[in-house]
C-alpha positions in Angstrom: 100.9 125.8 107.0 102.2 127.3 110.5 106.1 127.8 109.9 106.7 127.6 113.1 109.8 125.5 113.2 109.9 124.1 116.8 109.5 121.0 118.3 106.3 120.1 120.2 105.4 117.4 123.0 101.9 116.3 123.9 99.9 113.1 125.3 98.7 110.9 122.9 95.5 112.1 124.0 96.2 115.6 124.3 97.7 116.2 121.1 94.8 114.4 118.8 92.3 116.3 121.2 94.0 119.9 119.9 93.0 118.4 116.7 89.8 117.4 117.6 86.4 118.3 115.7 87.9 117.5 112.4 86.5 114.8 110.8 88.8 113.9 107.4 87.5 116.1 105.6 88.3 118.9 107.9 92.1 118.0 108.0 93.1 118.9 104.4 93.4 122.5 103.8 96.3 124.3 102.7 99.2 122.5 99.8 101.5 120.1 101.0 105.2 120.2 100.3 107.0 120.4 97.2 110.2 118.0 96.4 113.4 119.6 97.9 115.5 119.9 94.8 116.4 123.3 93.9 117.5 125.5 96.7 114.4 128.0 97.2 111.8 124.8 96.9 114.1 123.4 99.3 114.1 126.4 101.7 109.9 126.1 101.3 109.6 122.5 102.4 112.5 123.4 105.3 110.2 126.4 106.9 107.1 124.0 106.3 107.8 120.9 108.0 107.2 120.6 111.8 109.3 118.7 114.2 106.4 117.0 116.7 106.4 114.6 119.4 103.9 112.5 121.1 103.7 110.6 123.9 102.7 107.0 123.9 103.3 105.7 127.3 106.9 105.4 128.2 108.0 106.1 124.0 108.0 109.3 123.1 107.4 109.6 118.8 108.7 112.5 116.7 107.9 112.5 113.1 111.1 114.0 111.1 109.9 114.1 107.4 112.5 113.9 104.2 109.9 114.6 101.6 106.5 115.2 100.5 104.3 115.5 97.5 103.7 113.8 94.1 105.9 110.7 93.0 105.3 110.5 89.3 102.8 107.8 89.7 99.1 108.0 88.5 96.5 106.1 91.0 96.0 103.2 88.6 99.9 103.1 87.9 100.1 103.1 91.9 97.5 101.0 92.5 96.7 99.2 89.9 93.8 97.4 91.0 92.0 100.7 91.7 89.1 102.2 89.5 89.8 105.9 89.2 86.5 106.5 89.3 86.9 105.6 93.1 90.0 108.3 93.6 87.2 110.8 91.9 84.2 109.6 94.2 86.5 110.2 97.3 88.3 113.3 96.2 86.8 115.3 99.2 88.4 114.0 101.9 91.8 112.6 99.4 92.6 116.2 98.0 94.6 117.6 98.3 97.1 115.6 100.7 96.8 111.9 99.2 95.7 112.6 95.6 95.8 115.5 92.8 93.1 115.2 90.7 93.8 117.4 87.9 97.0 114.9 87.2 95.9 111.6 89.1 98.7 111.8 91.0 99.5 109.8 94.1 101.3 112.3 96.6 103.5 110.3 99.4 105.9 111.0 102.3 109.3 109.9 102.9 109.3 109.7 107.0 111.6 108.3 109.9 110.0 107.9 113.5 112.5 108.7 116.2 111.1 106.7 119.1 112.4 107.4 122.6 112.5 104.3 124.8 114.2 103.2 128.1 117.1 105.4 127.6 117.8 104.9 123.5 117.0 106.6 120.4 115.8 104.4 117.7 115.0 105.5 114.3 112.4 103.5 112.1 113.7 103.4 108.8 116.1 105.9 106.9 114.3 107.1 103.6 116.0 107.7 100.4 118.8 109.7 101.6 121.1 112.3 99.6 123.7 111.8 96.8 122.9 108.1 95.6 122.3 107.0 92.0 118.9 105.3 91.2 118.7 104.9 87.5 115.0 103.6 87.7 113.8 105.3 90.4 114.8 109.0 89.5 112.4 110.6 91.9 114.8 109.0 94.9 118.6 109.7 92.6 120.6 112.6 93.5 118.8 114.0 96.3 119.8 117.1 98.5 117.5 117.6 101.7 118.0 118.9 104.7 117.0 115.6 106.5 120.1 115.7 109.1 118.8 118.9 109.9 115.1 118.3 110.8 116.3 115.1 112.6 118.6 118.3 114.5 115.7 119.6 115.1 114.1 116.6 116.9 117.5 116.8 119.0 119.2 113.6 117.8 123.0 114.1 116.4 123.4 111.0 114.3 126.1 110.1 116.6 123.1 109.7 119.5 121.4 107.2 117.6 121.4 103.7 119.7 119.2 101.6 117.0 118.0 101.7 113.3 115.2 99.8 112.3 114.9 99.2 108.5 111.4 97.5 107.9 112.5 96.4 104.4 115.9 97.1 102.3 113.5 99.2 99.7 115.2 102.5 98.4 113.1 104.4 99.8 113.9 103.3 103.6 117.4 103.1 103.6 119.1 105.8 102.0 120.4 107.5 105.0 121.9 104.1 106.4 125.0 106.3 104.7 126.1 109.0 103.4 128.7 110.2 101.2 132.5 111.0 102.6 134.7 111.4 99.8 134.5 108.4 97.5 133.2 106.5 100.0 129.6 105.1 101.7 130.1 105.7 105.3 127.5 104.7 108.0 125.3 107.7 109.0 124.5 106.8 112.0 128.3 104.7 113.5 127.3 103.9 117.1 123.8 102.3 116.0 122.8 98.8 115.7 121.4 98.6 112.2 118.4 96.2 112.9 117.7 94.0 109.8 115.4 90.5 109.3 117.6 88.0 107.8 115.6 86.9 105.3 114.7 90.1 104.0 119.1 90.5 104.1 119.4 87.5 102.3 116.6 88.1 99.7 118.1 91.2 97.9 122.1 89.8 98.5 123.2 89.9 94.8 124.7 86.7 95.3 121.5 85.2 96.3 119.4 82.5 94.1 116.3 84.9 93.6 116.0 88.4 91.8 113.4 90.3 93.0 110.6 91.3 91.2 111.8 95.1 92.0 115.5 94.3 91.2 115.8 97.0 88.6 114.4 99.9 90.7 116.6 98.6 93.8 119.6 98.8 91.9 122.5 100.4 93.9 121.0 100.1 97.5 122.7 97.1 98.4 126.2 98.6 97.3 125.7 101.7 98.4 123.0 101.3 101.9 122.8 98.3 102.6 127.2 96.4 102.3 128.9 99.5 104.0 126.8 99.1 107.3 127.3 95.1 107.3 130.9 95.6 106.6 131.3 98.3 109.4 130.0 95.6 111.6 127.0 97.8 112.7 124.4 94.9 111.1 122.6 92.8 113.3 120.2 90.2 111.7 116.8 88.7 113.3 114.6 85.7 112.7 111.1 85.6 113.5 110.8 88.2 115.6 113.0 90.6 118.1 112.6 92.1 121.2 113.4 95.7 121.5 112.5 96.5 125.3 109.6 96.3 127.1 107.2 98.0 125.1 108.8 97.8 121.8 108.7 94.4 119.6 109.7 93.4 115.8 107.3 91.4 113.8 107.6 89.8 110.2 104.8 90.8 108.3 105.5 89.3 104.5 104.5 90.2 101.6 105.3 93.6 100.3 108.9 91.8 100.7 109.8 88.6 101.9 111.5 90.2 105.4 109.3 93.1 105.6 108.4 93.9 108.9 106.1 96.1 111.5 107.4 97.2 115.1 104.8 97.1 117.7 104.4 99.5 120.6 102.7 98.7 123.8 103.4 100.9 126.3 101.1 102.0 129.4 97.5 102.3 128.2 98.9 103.2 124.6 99.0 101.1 121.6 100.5 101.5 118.0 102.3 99.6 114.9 104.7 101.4 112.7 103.6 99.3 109.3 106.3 100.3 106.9 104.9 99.7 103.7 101.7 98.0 104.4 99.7 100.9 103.6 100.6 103.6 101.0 97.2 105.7 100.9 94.1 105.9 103.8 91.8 104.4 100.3 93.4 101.2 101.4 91.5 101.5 104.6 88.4 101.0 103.1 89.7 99.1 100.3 92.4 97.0 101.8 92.4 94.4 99.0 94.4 97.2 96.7 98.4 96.6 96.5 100.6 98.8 95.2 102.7 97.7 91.9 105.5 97.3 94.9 104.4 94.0 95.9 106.6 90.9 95.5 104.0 88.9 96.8 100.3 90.3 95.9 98.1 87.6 97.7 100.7 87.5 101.0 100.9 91.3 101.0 96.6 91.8 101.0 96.3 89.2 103.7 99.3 91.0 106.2 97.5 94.2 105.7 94.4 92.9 107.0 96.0 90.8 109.7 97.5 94.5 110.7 95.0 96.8 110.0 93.0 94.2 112.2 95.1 94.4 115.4 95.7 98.0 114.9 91.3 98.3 115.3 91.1 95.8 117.9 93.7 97.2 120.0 92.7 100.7 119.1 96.6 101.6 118.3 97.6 103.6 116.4 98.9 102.7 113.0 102.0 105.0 111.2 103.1 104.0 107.7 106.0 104.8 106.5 104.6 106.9 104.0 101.2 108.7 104.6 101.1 112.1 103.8 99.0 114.5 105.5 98.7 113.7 109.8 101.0 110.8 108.8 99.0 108.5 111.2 95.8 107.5 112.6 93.6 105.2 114.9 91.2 103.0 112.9 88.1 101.1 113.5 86.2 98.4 111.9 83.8 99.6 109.3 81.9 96.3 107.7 84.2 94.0 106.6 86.8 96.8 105.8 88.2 100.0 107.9 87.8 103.6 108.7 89.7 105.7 109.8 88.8 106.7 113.7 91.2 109.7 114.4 93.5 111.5 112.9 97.1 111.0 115.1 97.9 115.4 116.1 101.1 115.6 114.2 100.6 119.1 112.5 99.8 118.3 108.1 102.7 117.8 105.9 
């Protein structure tokens, strides 16, 4: 991959078109990156990862990656409604960015969008961040990555950031709500509004009625992610759904959790929906009836991925998961009664 480490800014149009003539297959050369845990594989992944930007009307969306490559999780542990013979029948256009075959395993991103609108900076979501103790999810405990400096690199200061958008309190999309001072969780980003749904707030309170189904690999992330930011008085909680500006608009979409939620861009002629964790791999395109082993509610979650993925085609936005290796993002289109994928978005292969 080009280790060219500066930031680039195209049109929407402009910047899929430099990609252009690539069908899916075309996309996937070269190995993506490696987790940032010792200093040289650290170093790697640093001269690796691009800082882009595209244009989507009035918003301007950079990618800023925090990690990429394998999870620990076979396809059918993954997804476990998914025949691997599938994965194997696909492996052309799936390795080597979504899927090793030689292990089975299912490669993911850790991502935050910085979107530029009217005047703010708003982040969308805050992955796994560094230092923090996840006894059941030991791919996400302890990490050290040079997140704050990509999102350097994008030309925010965590002191610029206006709004953070967590689509769900999962580990995975909140770890950089804080970071370590001392002793002590401290926000991360101290003149943001930390954007939160209410019910998803009150779902994973400890001193709630319910335990999730993912309790045991959440543990930690209210104490230390989730309580110093409310406590700081930075938390403000939504119902339904929230108005960001003009072009930018919260959603609930349920399932996955009960407050998980999509933001929706329309802006000029442009349309997109950052989808969180509504889609984990681009075989859910075509197969959108496959969860991951994530979901706390299986029927809600297959049913909010189509109602999504259905916009998204009819609208011809763009959709960016939280997690999608490779371009990160992509136009779809109807295909039958499932999905393709249309384009690839331009950002450069992770």
């Amino acid at each position: 991959m080009n280790s060219d480490n500066t930031s680039r800014s195209l049109s929407r149009r402009g910047f899929v078109g430099a990609a252009a003539g690539i069908g899916a297959a075309g996309l996937l050369g070269g190995a993506p990156g490696r987790p940032a845990t010792a200093s040289a594989s650290a170093a790697a992944f640093e001269s690796r990862t691009r800082v882009e930007t595209i244009e989507l009307g009035k918003v301007s969306v950079t990618r800023v990656m925090e990690y990429c490559g394998p999870v620990g999780m076979t396809s059918r542990q993954f997804f476990p409604g998914s025949p691997k013979e599938l994965w194997e029948e696909n492996e052309d256009w799936l390795s080597p960015d979504f899927w090793e075959p030689g292990t089975d395993m299912v490669h993911s991103a850790l991502q935050t969008w910085v979107l530029r609108s009217g005047g703010r900076t708003i982040l969308i979501d805050t992955g796994a961040g560094n230092d923090k103790f996840r006894p059941y999810a030991k791919q996400w405990q302890y990490m050290d990555t040079g997140f704050l400096r990509r999102l350097s690199r994008a030309g925010v200061r965590p002191e610029d950031v206006d709004v953070v958008v967590n689509t769900h309190l999962h580990n995975d999309h909140v770890g950089w709500n804080t970071r370590r001072e001392g002793r002590d969780w401290v926000p991360t980003f101290p003149n943001a509004t930390y954007l939160i749904p209410k019910i998803e707030f009150d779902f994973w309170n400890p001193a709630g009625p319910v335990r999730p189904k993912y309790w045991l690999g959440n543990q930690n992330v209210w104490e230390d992610s989730v309580l110093p930011v409310h406590e700081a008085g930075l938390v403000k909680l939504w119902e339904g759904s929230y108005t960001l500006d003009s072009g930018l608009k919260l959603d609930l979409a349920a399932g996955h959790t009960p407050g998980s939620s999509v933001i929706r861009l329309e802006s000029g002629n442009d349309r997109a929906v950052f989808i969180g964790d509504l889609l984990h791999t681009p075989l859910q395109l075509e197969h959108p009836e496959f969860n991951s082993c994530f979901e706390e509610d299986e029927k809600r979650a297959l049913a909010t991925r189509r109602r999504e993925l259905e916009w998204a085609a009819d609208h011809k936005a763009l959709i960016l998961p939280a997690h999608l290796p490779g371009h990160g993002a992509a136009e779809v289109a109807r295909s039958g009664g499932n999905f393709r994928i249309k384009e690839w978005a331009g950002f450069s292969r992770s």
